[in-house]
N, C-alpha and C positions, 0 to 999 in steps of 0.2 A: 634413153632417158626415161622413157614411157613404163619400163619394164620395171626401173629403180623404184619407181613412182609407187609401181604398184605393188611391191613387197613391201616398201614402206609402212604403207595407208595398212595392206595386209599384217603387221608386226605390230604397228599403235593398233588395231585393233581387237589384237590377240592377246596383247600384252596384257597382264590382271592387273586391275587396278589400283590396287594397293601399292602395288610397285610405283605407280605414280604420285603418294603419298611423300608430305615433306615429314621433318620431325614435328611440325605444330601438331599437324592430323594423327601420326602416330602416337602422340604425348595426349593428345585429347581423346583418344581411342579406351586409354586405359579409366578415363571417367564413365565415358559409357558403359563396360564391362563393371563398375564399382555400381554403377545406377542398376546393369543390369542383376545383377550375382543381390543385393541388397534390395530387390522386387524379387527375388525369388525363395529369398529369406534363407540365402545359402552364407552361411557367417565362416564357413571354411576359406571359401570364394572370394570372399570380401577382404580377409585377413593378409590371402596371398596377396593382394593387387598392394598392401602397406612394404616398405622397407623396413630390414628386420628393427630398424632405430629410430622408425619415422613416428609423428608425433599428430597428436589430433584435438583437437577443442573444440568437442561435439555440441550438440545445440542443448544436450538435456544433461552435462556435466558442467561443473564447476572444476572440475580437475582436468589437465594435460594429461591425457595417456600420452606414456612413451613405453616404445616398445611393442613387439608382438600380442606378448601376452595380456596388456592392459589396454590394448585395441581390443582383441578379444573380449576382453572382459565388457566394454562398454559395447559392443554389438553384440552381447549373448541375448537378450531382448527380442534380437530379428528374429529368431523361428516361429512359425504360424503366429507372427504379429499381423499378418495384415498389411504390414506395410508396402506402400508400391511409392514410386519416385518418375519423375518426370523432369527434366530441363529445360526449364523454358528459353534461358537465356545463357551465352559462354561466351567466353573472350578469352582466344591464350594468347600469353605474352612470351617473347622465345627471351628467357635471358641467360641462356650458354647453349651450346650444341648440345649437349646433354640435360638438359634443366631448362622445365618449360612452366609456365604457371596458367593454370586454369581459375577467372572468375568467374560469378554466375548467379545464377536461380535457379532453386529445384524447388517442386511440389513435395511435400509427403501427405499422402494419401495414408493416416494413421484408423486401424479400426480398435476405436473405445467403447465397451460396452453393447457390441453388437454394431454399431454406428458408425459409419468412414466421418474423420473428422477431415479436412484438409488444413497443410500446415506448410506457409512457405516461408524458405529463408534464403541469407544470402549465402555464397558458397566460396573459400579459396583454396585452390588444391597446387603444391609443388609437386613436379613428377620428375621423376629424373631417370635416366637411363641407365640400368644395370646390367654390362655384359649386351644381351639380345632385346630384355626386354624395358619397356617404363613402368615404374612403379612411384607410386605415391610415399610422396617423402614429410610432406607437412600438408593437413587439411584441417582447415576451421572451417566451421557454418556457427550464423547467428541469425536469428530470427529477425525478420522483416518487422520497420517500425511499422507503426498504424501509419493510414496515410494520414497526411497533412492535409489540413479543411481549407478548403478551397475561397 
């Protein structure tokens, strides 16, 4: 019994972690890679993590991009923008084995004029799972109200 014990303990140990991941983790996995590719102001990077039909209602359009090409088009902006991103806050909701939803908080850390502005808003992200990987199916952000006076 001792010996089962100890290949065990030896196996969860060895075992890589990720493999221990649910779909929430892995579903959430693909926002940090969009946070990260979008601080590195790689808008190639950013484009893949979209589903080719997936839809966005960005914080500084009026317009629904749908589609590859009109996501592109509103993250052409990101190269040596300056911009960096942060998460303050997430919450996924599992609602199908394949389809996860991400709320949240992110920072943008925008440079205007020489000048880091900082700029936070709220976030919602659908991911759904295509084949191997999760990809972002629908994402809005909208800008954080002022706070309320106390």
């Amino acid at each position: 019994m001792t010996r089962s014990k100890i290949i065990f303990a030896a196996l969860l140990i060895l075992w890589p972690l990720h493999a221990l991941a649910g779909p929430a983790e892995d579903a959430s996995a693909v926002i940090d890679r969009w946070a990260a590719a979008l601080s590195a102001n790689d808008v190639d990077a950013v484009v893949k993590l979209y589903t080719p039909d997936a839809l966005l209602y960005g914080i500084t359009s009026f317009k629904l991009a749908v589609g590859t090409e009109a996501i592109r088009e509103y993250f052409k902006t990101a190269p040596e923008s300056g911009k960096k991103i942060a998460i303050s806050e997430r919450h996924m909701v599992v609602l199908a084995d394949a389809a996860m939803m991400g709320v949240g908080i992110y920072r943008f850390d925008l440079i205007q004029n020489g000048v880091q502005v900082p700029r936070s808003a709220r976030f919602t992200f659908v991911v759904v799972k295509r084949g191997d990987d999760w990809l972002i199916a629908h994402h809005h952000s909208s800008a954080l109200p002022p706070a309320p006076y106390q």
